[in-house]
C-alpha positions as CSV (number, residue, x, y, z in Angstrom):
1,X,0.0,0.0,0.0
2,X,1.0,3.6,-0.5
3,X,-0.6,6.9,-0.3
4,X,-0.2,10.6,-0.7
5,X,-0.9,12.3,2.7
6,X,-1.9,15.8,2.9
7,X,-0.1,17.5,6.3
8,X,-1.8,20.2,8.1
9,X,0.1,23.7,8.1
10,X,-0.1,25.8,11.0
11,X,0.7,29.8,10.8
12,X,2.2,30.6,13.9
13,X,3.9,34.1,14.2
14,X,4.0,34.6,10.4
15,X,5.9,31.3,10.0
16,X,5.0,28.1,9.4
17,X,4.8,24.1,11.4
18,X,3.9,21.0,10.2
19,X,3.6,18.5,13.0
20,X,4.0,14.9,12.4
21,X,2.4,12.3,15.0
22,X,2.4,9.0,15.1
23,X,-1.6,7.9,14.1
24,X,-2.7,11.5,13.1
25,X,-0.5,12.1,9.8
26,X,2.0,9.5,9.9
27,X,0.8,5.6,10.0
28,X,3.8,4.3,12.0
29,X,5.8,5.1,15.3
30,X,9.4,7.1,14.0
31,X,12.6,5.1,14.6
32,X,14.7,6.0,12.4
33,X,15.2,9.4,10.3
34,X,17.4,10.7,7.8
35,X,17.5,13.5,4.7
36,X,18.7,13.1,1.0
37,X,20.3,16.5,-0.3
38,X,23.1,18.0,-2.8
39,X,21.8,15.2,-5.0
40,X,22.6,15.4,-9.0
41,X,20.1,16.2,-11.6
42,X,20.7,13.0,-13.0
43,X,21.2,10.4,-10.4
44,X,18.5,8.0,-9.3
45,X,18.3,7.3,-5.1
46,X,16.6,5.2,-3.9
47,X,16.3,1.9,-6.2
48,X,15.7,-1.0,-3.7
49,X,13.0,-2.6,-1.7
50,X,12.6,-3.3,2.2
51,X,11.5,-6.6,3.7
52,X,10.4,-5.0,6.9
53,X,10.7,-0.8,7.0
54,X,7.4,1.7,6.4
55,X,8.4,4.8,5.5
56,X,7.0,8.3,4.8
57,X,8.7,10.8,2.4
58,X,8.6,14.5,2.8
59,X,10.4,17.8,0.7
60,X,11.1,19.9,3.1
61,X,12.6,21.9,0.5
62,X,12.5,21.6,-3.5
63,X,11.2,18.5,-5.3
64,X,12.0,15.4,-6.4
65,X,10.0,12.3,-7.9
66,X,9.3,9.0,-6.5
67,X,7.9,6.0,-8.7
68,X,6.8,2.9,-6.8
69,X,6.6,-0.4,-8.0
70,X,4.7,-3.1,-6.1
71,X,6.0,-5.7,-8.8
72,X,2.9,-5.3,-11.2
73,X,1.9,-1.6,-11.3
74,X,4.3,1.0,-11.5
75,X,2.6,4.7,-10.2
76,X,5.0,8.5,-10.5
77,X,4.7,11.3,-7.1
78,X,6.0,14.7,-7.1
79,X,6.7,16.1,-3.7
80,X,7.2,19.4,-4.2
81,X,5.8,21.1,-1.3
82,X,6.2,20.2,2.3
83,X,2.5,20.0,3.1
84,X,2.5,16.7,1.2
85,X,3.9,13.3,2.3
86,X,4.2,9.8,0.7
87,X,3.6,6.8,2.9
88,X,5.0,3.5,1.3
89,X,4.9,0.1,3.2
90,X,7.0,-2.4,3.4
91,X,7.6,-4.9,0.3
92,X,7.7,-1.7,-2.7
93,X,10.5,-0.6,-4.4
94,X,11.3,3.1,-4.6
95,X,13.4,5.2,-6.9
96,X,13.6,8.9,-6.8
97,X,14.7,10.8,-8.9
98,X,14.4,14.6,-10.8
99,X,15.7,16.2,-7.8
100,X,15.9,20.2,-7.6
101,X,19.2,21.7,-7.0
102,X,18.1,22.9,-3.7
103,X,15.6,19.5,-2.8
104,X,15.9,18.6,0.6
105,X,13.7,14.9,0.9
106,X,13.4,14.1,4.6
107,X,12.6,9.9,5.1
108,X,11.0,9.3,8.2
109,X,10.8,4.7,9.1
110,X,9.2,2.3,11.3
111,X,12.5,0.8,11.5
112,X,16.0,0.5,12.7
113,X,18.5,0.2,10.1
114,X,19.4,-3.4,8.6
115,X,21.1,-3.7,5.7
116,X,20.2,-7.5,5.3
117,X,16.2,-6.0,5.2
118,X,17.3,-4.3,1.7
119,X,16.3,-6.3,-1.9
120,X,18.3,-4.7,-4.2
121,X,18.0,-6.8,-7.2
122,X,14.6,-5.8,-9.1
123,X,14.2,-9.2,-10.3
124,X,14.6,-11.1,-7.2
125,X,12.0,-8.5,-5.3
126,X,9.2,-9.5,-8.2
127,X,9.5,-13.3,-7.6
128,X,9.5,-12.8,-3.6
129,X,6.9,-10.3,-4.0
130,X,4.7,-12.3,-6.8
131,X,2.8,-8.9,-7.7
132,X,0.6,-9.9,-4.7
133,X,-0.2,-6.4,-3.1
């Protein structure tokens, strides 16, 4: 499953905050977070599945694309604004790409990182994945 997520912007002494919570705009408890920045125009991140991680992906800055595959249907996202989020779950492989010169893309997981949770060949995550989801 995956779905765009539309995050609530508060105006607080002419500035803006978007709060993320567990249950209200993000489906998972936080555990692990990083950002993805100074990336080229023409490099693809990203390009990999996860056995086991959730994740949520916000711009906090610029844009960038995301296509997701769940072995059968492939679907596009542009974040481009940091009112929106992508929530992907576990089992989809994720590439992103078309990254601005100034794109900051904050990941937010259910998990701790485990490199031996990562399928990184394409063909291997269609036949343990069978299309099913």
């Amino acid at each position: 499953m995956y779905k765009m997520i539309d995050l609530q912007m508060h105006n607080d002494k002419g500035s803006m905050l978007i709060a993320l919570q567990k249950n209200v705009n993000c489906p998972f408890e936080i555990k692990r977070a990083f950002y993805i920045f100074g990336v080229p125009k023409d490099v693809i991140r990203g390009e990999h599945a996860n056995k086991n991680s959730q994740f949520l992906f916000v711009t906090l800055q610029g844009a960038c694309k995301i296509c997701v595959d769940n072995g059968v249907k492939k679907e596009e996202f542009l974040l481009d604004s940091p009112q929106k989020a992508l929530y992907l779950d576990k089992m989809l492989w994720k590439e992103m790409y078309h990254f601005s010169e100034n794109c900051i893309l904050l990941v937010l997981s259910d998990c701790y990182y485990d490199k031996d949770e990562y399928i990184y060949d394409y063909e291997a995550f269609k036949q343990m994945w069978g299309g099913s989801k």
